[in-house]
C-alpha positions in Angstrom: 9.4 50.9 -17.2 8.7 52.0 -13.6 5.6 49.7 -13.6 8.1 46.7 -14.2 10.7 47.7 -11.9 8.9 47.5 -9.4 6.9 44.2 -10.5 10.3 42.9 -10.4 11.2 44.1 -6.8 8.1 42.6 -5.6 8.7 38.9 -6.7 12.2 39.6 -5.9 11.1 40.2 -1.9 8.4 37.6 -2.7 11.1 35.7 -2.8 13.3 36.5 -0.4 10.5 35.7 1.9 10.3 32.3 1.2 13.3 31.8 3.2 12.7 32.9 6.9 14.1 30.2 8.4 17.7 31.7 8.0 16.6 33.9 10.9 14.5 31.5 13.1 15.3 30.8 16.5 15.8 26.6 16.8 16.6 26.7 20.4 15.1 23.6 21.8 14.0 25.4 25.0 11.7 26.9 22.4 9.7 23.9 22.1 6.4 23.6 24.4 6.5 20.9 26.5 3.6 19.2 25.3 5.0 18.9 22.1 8.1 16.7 23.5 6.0 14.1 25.3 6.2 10.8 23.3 8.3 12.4 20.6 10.9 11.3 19.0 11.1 14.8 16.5 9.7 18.3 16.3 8.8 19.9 12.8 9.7 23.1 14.0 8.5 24.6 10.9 7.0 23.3 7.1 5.7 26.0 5.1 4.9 25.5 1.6 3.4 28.0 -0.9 2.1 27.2 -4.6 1.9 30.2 -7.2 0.2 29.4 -9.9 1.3 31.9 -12.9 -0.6 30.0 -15.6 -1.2 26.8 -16.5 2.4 26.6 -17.9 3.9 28.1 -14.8 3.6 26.6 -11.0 6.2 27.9 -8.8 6.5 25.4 -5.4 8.5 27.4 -2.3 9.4 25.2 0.8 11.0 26.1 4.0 11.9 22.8 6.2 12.7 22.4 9.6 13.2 19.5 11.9 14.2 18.9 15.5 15.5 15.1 16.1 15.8 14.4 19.7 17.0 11.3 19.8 18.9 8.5 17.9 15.3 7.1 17.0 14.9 10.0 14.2 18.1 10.0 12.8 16.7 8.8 10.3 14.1 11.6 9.3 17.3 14.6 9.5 18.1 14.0 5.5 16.7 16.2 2.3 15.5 14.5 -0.3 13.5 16.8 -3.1 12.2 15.4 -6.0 11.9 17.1 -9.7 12.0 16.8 -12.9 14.7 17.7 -16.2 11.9 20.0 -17.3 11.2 22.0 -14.0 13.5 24.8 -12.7 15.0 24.1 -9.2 16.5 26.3 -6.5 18.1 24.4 -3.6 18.9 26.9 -0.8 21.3 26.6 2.3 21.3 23.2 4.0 21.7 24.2 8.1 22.1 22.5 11.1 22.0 23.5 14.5 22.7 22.9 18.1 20.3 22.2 20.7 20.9 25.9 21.7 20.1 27.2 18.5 23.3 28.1 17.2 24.3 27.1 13.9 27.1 24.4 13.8 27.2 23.4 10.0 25.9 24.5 6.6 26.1 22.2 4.0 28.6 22.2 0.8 27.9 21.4 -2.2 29.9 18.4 -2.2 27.6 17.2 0.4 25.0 16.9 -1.8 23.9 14.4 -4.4 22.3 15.3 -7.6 21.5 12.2 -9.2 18.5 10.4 -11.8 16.3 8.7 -9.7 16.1 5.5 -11.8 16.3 2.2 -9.9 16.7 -1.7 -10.5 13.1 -1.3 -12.2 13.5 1.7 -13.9 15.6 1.9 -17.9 15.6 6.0 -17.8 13.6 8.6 -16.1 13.6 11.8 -16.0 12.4 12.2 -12.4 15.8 13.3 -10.3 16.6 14.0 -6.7 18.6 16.4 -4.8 19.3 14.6 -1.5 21.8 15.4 1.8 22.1 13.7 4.6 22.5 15.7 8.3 25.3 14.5 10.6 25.2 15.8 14.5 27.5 15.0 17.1 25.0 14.9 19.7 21.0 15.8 20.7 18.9 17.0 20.1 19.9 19.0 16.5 17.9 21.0 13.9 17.7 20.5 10.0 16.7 23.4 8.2 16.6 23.9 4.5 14.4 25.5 1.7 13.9 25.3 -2.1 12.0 26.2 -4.9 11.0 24.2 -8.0 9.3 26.0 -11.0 7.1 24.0 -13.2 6.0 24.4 -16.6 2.7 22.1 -15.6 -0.5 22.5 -14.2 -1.5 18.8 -13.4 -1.5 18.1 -9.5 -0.6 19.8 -6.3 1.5 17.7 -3.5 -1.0 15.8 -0.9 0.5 18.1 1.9 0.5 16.7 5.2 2.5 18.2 8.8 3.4 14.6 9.8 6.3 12.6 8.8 6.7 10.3 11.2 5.2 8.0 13.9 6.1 9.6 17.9 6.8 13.5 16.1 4.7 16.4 16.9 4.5 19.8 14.9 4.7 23.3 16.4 4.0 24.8 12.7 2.9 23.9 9.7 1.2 25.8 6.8 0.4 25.2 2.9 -0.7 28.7 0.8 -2.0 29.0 -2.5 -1.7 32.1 -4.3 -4.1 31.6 -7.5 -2.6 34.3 -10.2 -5.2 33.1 -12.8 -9.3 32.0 -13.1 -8.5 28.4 -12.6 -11.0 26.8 -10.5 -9.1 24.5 -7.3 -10.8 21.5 -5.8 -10.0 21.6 -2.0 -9.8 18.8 0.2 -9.0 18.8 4.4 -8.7 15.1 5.9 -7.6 14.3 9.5 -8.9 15.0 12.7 -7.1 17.9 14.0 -8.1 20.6 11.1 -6.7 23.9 10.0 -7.1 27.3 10.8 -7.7 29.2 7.1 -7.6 32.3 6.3 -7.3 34.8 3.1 -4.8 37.7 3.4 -5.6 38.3 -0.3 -8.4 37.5 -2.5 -6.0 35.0 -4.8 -4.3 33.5 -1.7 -5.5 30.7 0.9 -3.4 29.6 4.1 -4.4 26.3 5.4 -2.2 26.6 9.1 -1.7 23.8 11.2 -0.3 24.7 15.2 0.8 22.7 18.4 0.2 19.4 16.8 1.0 16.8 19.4 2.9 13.2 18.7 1.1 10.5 17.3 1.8 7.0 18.3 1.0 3.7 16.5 -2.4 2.1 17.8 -2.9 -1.8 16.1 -5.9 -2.1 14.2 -6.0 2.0 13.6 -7.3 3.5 10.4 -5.8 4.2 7.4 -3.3 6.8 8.0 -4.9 9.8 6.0 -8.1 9.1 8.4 -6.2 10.4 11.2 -3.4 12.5 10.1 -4.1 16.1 9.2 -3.7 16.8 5.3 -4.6 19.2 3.0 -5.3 18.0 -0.9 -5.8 20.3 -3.4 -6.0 20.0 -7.7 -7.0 22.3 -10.2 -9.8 21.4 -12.2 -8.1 22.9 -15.2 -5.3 20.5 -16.7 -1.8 21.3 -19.0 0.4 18.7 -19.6 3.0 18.8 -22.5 0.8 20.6 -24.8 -2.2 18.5 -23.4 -4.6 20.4 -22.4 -8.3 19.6 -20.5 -10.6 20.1 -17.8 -10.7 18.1 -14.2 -14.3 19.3 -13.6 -15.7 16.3 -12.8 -14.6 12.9 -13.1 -16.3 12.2 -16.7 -13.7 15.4 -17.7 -10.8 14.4 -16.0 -11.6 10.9 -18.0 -11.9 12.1 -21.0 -8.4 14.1 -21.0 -6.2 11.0 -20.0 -8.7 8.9 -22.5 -6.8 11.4 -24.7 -3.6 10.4 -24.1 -4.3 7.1 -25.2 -5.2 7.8 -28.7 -4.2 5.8 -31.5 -1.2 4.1 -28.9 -3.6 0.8 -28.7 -3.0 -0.2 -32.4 -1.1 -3.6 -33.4 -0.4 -4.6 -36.8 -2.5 -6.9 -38.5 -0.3 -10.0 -38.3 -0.3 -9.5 -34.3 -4.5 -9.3 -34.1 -4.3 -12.6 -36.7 -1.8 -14.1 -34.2 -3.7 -13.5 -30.9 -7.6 -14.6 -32.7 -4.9 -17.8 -33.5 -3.8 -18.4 -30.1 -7.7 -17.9 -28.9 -9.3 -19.9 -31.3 -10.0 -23.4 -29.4 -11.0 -21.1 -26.2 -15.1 -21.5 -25.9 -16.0 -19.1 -23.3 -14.8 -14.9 -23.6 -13.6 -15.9 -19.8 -11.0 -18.3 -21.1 -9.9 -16.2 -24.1 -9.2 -13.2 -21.7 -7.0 -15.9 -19.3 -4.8 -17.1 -23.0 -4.4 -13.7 -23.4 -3.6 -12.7 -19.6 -1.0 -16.3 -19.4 0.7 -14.6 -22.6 1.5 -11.3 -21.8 3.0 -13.0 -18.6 5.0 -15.3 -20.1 6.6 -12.6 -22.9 6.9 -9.5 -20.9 8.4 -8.2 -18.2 8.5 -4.6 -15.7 10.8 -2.1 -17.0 9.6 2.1 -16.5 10.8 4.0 -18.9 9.1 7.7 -18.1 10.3 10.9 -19.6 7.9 14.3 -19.5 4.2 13.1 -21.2 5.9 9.5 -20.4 5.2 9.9 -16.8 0.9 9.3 -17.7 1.1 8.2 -21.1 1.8 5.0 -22.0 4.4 4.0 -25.1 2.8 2.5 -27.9 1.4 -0.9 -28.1 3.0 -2.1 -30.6 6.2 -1.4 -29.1 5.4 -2.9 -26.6 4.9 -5.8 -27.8 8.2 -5.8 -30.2 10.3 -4.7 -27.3 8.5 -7.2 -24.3 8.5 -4.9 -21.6 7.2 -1.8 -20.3 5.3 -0.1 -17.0 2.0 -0.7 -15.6 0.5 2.4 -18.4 2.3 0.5 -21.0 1.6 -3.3 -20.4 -2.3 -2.5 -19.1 -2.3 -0.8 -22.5 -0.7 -3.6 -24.4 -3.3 -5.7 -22.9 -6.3 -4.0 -23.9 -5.3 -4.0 -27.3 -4.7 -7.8 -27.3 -7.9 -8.4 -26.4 -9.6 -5.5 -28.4 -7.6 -7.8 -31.3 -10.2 -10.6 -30.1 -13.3 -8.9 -29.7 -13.2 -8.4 -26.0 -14.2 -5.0 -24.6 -11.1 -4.1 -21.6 -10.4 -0.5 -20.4 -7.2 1.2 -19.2 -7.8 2.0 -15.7 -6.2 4.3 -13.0 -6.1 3.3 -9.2 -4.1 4.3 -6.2 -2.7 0.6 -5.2 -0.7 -0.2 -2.2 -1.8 -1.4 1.3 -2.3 1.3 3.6 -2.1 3.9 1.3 -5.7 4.4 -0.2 -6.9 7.7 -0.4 -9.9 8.7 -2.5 -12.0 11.7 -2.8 -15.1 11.2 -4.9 -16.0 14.5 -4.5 -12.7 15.8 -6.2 -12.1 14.7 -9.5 -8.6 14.9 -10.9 -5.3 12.9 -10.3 -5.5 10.8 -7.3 -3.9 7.2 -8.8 -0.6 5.8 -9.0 -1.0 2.4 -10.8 -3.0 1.3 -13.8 -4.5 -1.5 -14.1 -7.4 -3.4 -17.0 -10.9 -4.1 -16.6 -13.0 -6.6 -18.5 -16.4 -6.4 -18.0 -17.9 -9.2 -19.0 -21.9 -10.2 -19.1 -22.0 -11.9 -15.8 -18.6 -10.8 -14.0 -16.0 -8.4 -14.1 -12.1 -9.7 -14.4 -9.8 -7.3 -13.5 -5.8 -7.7 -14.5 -2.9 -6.5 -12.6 -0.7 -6.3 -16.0 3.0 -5.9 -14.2 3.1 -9.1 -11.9 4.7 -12.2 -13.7 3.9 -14.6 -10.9 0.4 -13.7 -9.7 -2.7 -15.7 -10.8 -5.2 -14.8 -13.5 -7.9 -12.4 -11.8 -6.1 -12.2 -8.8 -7.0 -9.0 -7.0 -4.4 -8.5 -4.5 -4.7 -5.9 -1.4 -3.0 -3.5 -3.2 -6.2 -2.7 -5.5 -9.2 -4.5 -3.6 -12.2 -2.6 -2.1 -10.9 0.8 -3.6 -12.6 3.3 -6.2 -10.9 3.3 -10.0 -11.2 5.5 -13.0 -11.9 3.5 -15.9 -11.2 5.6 -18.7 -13.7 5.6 -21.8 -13.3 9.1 -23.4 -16.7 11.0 -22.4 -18.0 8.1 -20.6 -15.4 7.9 -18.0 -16.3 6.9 -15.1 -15.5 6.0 -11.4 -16.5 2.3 -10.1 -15.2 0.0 -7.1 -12.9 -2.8 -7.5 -13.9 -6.0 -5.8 -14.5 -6.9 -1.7 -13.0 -9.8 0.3 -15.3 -10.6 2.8 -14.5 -13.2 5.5 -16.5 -15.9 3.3 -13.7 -14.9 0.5 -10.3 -14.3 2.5 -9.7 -18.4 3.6 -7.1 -20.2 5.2 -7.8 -23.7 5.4 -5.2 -26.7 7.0 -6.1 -30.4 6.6 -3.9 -32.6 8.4 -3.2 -36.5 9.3 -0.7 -37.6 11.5 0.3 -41.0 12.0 2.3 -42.3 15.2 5.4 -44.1 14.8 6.8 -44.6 18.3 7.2 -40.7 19.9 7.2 -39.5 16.5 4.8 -38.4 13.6 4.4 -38.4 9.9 2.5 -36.0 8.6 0.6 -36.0 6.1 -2.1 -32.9 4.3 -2.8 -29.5 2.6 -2.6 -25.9 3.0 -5.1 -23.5 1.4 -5.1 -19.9 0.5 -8.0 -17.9 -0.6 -9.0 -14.7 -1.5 -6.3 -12.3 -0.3 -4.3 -14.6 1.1 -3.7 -16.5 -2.3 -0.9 -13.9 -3.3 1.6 -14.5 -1.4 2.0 -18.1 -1.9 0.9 -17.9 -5.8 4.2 -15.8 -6.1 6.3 -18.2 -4.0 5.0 -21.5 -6.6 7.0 -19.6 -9.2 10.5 -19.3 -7.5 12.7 -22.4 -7.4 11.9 -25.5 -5.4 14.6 -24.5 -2.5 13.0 -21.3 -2.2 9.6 -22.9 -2.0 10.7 -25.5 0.6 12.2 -22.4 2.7 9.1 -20.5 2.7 7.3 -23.3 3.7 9.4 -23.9 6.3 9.3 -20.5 7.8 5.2 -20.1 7.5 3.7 -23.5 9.0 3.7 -23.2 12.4 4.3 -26.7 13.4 7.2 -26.8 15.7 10.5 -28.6 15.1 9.3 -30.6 11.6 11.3 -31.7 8.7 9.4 -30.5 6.0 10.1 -34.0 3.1 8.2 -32.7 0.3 5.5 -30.3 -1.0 3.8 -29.9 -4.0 2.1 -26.2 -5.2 -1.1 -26.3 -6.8 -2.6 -23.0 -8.2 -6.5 -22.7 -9.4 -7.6 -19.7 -11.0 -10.9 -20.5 -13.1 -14.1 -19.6 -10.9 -11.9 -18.6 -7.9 -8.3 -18.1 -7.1 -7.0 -20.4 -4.8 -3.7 -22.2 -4.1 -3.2 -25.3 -2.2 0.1 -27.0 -1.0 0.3 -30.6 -0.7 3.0 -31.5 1.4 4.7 -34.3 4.3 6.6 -34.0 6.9 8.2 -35.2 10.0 7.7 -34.3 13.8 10.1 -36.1 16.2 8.7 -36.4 19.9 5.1 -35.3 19.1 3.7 -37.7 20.9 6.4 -38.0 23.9 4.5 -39.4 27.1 5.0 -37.2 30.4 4.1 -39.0 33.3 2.1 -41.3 31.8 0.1 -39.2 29.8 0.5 -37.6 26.0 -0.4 -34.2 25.3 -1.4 -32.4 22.2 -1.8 -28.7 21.2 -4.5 -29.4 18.3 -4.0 -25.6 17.5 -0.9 -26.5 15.3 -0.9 -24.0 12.4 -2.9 -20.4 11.8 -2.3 -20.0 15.6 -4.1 -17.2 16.9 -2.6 -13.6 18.0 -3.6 -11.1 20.3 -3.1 -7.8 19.7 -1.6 -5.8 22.4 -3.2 -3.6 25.1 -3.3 -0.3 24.3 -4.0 2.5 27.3 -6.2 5.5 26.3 -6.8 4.9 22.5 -7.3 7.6 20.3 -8.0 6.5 17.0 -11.3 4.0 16.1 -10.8 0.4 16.2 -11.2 -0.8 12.1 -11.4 -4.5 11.0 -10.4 -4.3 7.2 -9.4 -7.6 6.7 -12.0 -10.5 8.0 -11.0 -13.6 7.2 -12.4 -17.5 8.5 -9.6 -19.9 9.4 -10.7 -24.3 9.2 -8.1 -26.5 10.2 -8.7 -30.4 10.9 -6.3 -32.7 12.1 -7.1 -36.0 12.3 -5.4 -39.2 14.3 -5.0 -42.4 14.2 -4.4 -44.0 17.4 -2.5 -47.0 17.6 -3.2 -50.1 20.0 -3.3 -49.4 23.2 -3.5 -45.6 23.5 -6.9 -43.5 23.9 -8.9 -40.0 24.9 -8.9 -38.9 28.0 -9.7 -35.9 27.1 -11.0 -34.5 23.5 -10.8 -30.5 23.6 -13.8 -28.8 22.9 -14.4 -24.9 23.3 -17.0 -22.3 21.4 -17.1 -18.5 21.9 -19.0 -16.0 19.6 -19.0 -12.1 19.5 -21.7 -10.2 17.8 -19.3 -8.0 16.4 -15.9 -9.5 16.2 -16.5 -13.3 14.9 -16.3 -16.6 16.0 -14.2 -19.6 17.1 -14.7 -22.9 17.9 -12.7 -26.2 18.3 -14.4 -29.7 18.3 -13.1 -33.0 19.0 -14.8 -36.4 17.9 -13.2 -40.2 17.8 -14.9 -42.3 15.8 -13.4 -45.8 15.2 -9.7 -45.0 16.4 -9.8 -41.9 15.1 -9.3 -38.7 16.6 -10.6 -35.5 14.8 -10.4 -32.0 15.6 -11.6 -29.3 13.5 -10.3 -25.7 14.4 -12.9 -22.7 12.9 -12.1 -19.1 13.8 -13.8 -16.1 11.5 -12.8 -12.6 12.5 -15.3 -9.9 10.9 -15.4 -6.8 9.2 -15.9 -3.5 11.1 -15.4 -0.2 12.3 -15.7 0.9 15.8 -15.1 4.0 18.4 -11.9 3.7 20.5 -13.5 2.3 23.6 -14.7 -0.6 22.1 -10.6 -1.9 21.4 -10.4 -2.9 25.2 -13.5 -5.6 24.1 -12.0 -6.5 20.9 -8.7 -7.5 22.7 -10.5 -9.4 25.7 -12.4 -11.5 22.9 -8.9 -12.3 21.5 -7.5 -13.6 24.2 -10.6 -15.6 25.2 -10.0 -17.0 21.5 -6.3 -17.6 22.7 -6.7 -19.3 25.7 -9.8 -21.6 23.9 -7.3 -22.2 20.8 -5.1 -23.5 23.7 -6.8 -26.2 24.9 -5.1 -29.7 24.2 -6.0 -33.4 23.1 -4.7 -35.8 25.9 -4.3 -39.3 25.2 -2.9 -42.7 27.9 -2.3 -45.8 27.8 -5.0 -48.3 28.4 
C-alpha cells in the first residue's frame, strides 16, 4: 500500500512538473539581444516529453511559450492541438502576458474551440482540435500554454522541431523521452545547429536546443528540414488497434502495414468479369493499366473518411467501388484490385508527397509518409498512379511525389525504391509562335507546351470550363496587352505526358514605329527572372528543379519593311545552364528561336553571388530586341 502511495505521489509531481511555465519570468528584457535581431517572435520556451508506459500507453506533455514582437507574428500567438476521440487530453491554462512579464489575461473556457477537425474533403474523422486564439492590445506579448494527451498507441513520435516560423529565434527548446519499457527507438537529428543530449536517467534522453538565432528566407535554399534543427524519433516496435508488429527495418515495418491490407483488395466476381470486359480490346498491359486508371477517374471522387485503424488502413474495396469515393489508402487500394482483376501486378505504396516537404530517413525504418499512392511495374517501365486527382493525366508524376523514396508494400518483401527524376531534358516549356502584321497590329498565331513537371498545372486547368481556361491563359502568357480569341487544350499521355495549347490572339500596336524605326522584344513569353541579391548567405545554393525553355517566333515582313538589326546573344555556365537567342531571315521571314536550360545542382553559399550574376547576364541577353525600318 505504501509502495503505491508513493508511486502515485511521484507521477502526481511528475506531473505537476510538466507545467513550469506558470512560474516563468516572460519579461521581454529577458530576451538576449541577439535573439531579437531580424526577429519577428521569440519561443521563449517549447518543452515536450514522451513517456512511453507500454505500447498501449504514450503519455505527450507540452509546455509552449511565445514572444510576438510585432504585428508580423500575430499570426503565430494561437493554440491549436491536435488529438484524437480515442486519446485522453489535458488542456491546461491558456496565459498571456505583457511585455513586462505580468500576466494580463488567462483564457476561459469559452474562448476555446473544441471542435472535429473534418473539412470540405473530409465525411467524418475522428481527428479533433482544441484551438484559441491570443488577443494583445499592444507589443510585444507572451503566449503560454501547456497540455497533455495520453495515447493508447505506440505508432509514431511528432517530428519535433524549435522553429515555427520564418524571422523567429528560440531561447529554449527541448524534447525528452523517458522509455518505461524494452522498446528499441530509432533516433534521428537533422539541421545544422544540433543538440546538446544528455541522460539524467538510464530510461530518459533530453535532446536541448539553446540561443537559436532567427532564420530568414534565402531563394534557392534547401529543403527546410536541411537547415532547421529537428529531432525524429520512432519506435521500432508498432501497436495500432490491436495491430501489432515490428519497425526494425523497412522489410518489418512493410510487412505490418502489408497487414493491414489483408483480404480489403477483394471485388466480387461480376466486378473482375466487368473490368477483363472493359480491357479486352487493349493489346499492350500499358494500355489496360491507362482503361483502368481513365475509369477510376471518371467514377470516383476524394472523400476521407478516417476513424481509429481508419487513419492507415484503407476501407474495403469493394466498398469502394459501390460507394465511388474514398481517400488516397482507399482509392490506391481500389486500384490495385482493379488491375489485380486483370492480371496486372500494382502495389499500395506509402510516400511523403508535397513540395517542400520531403523528408526521408533510409536509415530509420517506420512511419515517415503521408500519401499513398500505386505502382505498376511493368517489364520495361514503371507507371506510377496518383489515385485522388480527377484531372491529372495518366502517369503523371507531379512534384509532390517525384525524385522521393517510397515504401512499396509487399508483405515480407517490402521494400523501399525511388520514384521517378525530372531532369532538364524532361521538365520543358516550349512556345511556337507566328505573328502576322496588319498595319501596327498583330495576329498571332501558335502553341504552348508543357512537359514533365510542368504538365500539371495546365492538365488540371483543360478540365475546368472554357471561361476558366481562357482566364488562366490569359493570366500565364506573358505577351503584353493581347486579346486572347481562342485556344484549344490538347493533353498526350501515352509514351510521355505532355499538354499543348493551340491558341490565337491579338496584339494592338506591336509593331508601332518610333522614329522611324519598329522595335521588338523577341523574349515574349517564359521571360526570364532573376533572383534577388542576397548579402551574407547562409544556407547552400540547390537547383532542384532544371528545366530547358525553346521558344520561336517567326515573322513575316510585309513590303517594304526589313532588319536592321536581328538579335543574337549566347552565354554558357559550366554549372548553371545555358541560353541563347538566334535570329535568321530567310525569304521575308524573320525567325528567332529563344533556348535557355537551367541545371541541376547543389552548391556552398558563396557560389549564389555567381549564380545570380549568370542570371542577370541571361536577363539582359533575353533583352535584346529585333528592329525593323522602312526601306
Amino acid at each position: 500500500m505504501m509502495k503505491t502511495t508513493i508511486r502515485n505521489l511521484f507521477f502526481i509531481l511528475l506531473h505537476l512538473c510538466s507545467f513550469p511555465a506558470l512560474a516563468q519570468n516572460y519579461a521581454v528584457s529577458l530576451i538576449p539581444a541577439e535573439l531579437l535581431k531580424g526577429a519577428n517572435s521569440v519561443i521563449r520556451e517549447d518543452k515536450v516529453s514522451y513517456t512511453i508506459n507500454s505500447e498501449r500507453e504514450v503519455v505527450k506533455q507540452r509546455t509552449f511559450a511565445i514572444t510576438i514582437l510585432n504585428q508580423k507574428a500575430d499570426d503565430l500567438a494561437v493554440v491549436l492541438v491536435t488529438y484524437k476521440t480515442n486519446e485522453k487530453i489535458n488542456l491546461g491554462n491558456i496565459v498571456i502576458y505583457d511585455a513586462s512579464g505580468k500576466k494580463i489575461k488567462t483564457a476561459k473556457s469559452s474562448d476555446i474551440i473544441d471542435r472535429s477537425y473534418v473539412d470540405n474533403m473530409s465525411l467524418y474523422t475522428d481527428l479533433r482540435f482544441k484551438f484559441s486564439k491570443a488577443v494583445a492590445s499592444s507589443h510585444p506579448y507572451t503566449l503560454m500554454y501547456s497540455y497533455e494527451i495520453k495515447t493508447p498507441n505506440l505508432y509514431v513520435i511528432d517530428n519535433f522541431q524549435p522553429y515555427s516560423s520564418d524571422n523567429q529565434s528560440v531561447q529554449y527548446a527541448e524534447i525528452s523521452v523517458t522509455n518505461n519499457t524494452d522498446i528499441g527507438l530509432h533516433v534521428s537529428v537533422g539541421g545544422e545547429n544540433k543538440p546538446l543530449i544528455n541522460n539524467p536517467d538510464a530510461k530518459t534522453t533530453v535532446w536541448t536546443y539553446k540561443k537559436l538565432q532567427p532564420l530568414s528566407y534565402e531563394p534557392f535554399s534547401p529543403n527546410s528540414h536541411e537547415v532547421v534543427p529537428s529531432v525524429f524519433i520512432s519506435p521500432d516496435q508498432l501497436y495500432y488497434s490491436g495491430y501489432q508488429g515490428s519497425a526494425a527495418t523497412w522489410a518489418d515495418y512493410g510487412e505490418w502495414k502489408s497487414e493491414l491490407l489483408k483480404g480489403r483488395d477483394q471485388l466480387p466476381v461480376s466486378s473482375h468479369q466487368k473490368y477483363i470486359q472493359l480491357t479486352a480490346g487493349c493489346s499492350s498491359k500499358a494500355e489496360k493499366v491507362r482503361k483502368l486508371y481513365k475509369h477510376l477517374q471518371s467514377t470516383t471522387h476524394y472523400i476521407s473518411i478516417s476513424t481509429d485503424i481508419g487513419g492507415i488502413q484503407p476501407h474495403a474495396a469493394a466498398d469502394v467501388e459501390k460507394l465511388g469515393y474514398g481517400d488516397c489508402k482507399d482509392l490506391s487500394n481500389y486500384m490495385v484490385a482493379m488491375l489485380n482483376a486483370v492480371g496486372i501486378e500494382a502495389y499500395y505504396t506509402a510516400i511523403k508527397s508535397g513540395r517542400g516537404k520531403y523528408q526521408f530517413f533510409m536509415d530509420h525504418p517506420g512511419h515517415q509518409s503521408n500519401h499513398i499512392i500505386v505502382c505498376v511495374p511493368l517489364e520495361n517501365d514503371t507507371i506510377w498512379l496518383e489515385c485522388t486527382n480527377q484531372e491529372i493525366p495518366f502517369g503523371y508524376v507531379g512534384s509532390g511525389i517525384d525524385n522521393r523514396y517510397a515504401l512499396v508494400l509487399d508483405g515480407k518483401e517490402s521494400r523501399v525504391v525511388k520514384t521517378p527524376h525530372f531532369s532538364e531534358k524532361n521538365n520543358r516549356l516550349t512556345s511556337n509562335f507566328k505573328l502576322e502584321i496588319i498595319g501596327s497590329d498583330a495576329v498571332l498565331t501558335g502553341k504552348l507546351g508543357f512537359e514533365g513537371l510542368f504538365a500539371g498545372i495546365p492538365a488540371q486547368v483543360s478540365r475546368q470550363t472554357t471561361h476558366d481556361q481562357h482566364q488562366w491563359v490569359i493570366e500565364n502568357l506573358e505577351i503584353r496587352n493581347f486579346n486572347l480569341a481562342n485556344h484549344q487544350f490538347n493533353i498526350f499521355d501515352l509514351d510521355k505526358v505532355c499538354v499543348n495549347i493551340e491558341l490565337t490572339a491579338g496584339i494592338p500596336g506591336l509593331f508601332a514605329e518610333n522614329a522611324g524605326r519598329i522595335y521588338l522584344a523577341m523574349n515574349m513569353n517564359n521571360k526570364i527572372q532573376v533572383p534577388e541579391k542576397v548579402r551574407n548567405r547562409k544556407f547552400p545554393l540547390v537547383l532542384d528543379r532544371p528545366f530547358t525553355q525553346v521558344d520561336t517566333v517567326s515573322i513575316v515582313l510585309p513590303q517594304g519593311i526589313v532588319p536592321e538589326m536581328l538579335p543574337e546573344a549566347k552565354l554558357t555556365d559550366p554549372d548553371f545552364g545555358y541560353y541563347s537567342m538566334k535570329t535568321t531571315q530567310h525569304h521575308g521571314e524573320i525567325i528567332c528561336i529563344r533556348e535557355f536550360c537551367l541545371k541541376e545542382g547543389r552548391f556552398p553559399a558563396e557560389r549564389y553571388k555567381d549564380f545570380q550574376a549568370f542570371m542577370q547576364n541571361v536577363s539582359i541577353a533575353d533583352s535584346k530586341q529585333l528592329v525593323l525600318k522602312r526601306e
